[in-house]
Every structure is written in structure tokens, then in C-alpha cells.
C-alpha positions in Angstrom: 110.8 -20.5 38.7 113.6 -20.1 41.3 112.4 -18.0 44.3 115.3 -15.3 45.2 116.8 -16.4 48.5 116.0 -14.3 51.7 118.7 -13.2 54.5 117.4 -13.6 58.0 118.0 -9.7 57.9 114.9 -9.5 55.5 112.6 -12.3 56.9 112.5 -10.4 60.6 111.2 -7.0 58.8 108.5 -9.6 57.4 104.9 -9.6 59.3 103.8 -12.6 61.0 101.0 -12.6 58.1 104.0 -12.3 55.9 105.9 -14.6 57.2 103.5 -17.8 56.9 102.6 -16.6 53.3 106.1 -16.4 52.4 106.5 -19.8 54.2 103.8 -21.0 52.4 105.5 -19.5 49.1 109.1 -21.5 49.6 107.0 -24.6 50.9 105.5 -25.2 47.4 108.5 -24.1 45.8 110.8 -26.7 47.7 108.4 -29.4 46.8 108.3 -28.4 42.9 111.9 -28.4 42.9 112.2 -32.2 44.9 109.8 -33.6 42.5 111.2 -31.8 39.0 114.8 -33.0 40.5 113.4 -36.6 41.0 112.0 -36.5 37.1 114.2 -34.5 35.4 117.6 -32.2 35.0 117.3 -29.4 37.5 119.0 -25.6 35.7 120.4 -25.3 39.3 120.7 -28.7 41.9 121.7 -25.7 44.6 118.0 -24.1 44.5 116.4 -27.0 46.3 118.7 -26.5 49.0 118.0 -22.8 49.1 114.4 -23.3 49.2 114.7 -26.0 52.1 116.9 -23.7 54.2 114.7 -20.5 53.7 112.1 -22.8 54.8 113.8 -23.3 58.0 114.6 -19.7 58.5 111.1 -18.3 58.2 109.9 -21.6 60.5 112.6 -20.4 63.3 111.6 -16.7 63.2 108.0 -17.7 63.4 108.7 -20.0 66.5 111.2 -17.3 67.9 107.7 -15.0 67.9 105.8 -17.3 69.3 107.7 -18.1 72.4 108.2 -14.5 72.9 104.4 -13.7 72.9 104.1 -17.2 75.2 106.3 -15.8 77.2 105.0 -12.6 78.2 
């Protein structure tokens, strides 16, 4: 149930309504994959770490837009 990896390139063409349901997406993804690692053989160790750094990209973008609107 891996979730394909986004580039940064792809998450800023994203919506902000996009963004937070994608966010969302990885967020219960990342979790699945910490607890199925903690109970049993992951296919691939390297997704959790995919998922937790996607996580982070679509979080920065999302603040990035925020201090922009705040700004203005």
C-alpha cells in the first residue's frame, strides 16, 4: 500500500485544499507503515522514510503559504 513519493516540483502545483488532503493521505500512511514495521517484516524498510519526509515537504509548503498570505 506504498504511496508513490512526491517531488517538491509536484507538491507546489498542489492546492492548499490539496495539499492538507494529501498531507492527510501520507499522515496515515507513515503511521501504517511505523506500526506494520513495529509488528512485522516491512516489503520495503525505505517507504517509512519516504512517507515521513513527504510529510515534511507538504508541512513546509503549507507554512511557506502561510507566511506569505501573513505577510501581505
Amino acid at each position: 500500500m506504498a504511496l508513490t513519493k512526491l517531488t517538491t516540483v509536484q507538491i507546489r502545483e498542489l492546492t492548499d485544499a490539496e495539499l492538507r488532503a494529501k498531507l492527510e493521505e501520507f499522515q496515515k500512511e507513515s503511521f501504517g507503515l511505523r506500526f506494520k514495521a513495529a509488528t512485522e517484516v516491512l516489503g520495503n524498510p525505505m517507504d517509512v522514510k519516504t512517507a515521513r519526509r513527504t510529510v515534511a515537504r507538504l508541512k513546509t509548503v503549507l507554512a511557506e503559504r502561510a507566511a506569505k498570505v501573513k505577510a501581505q
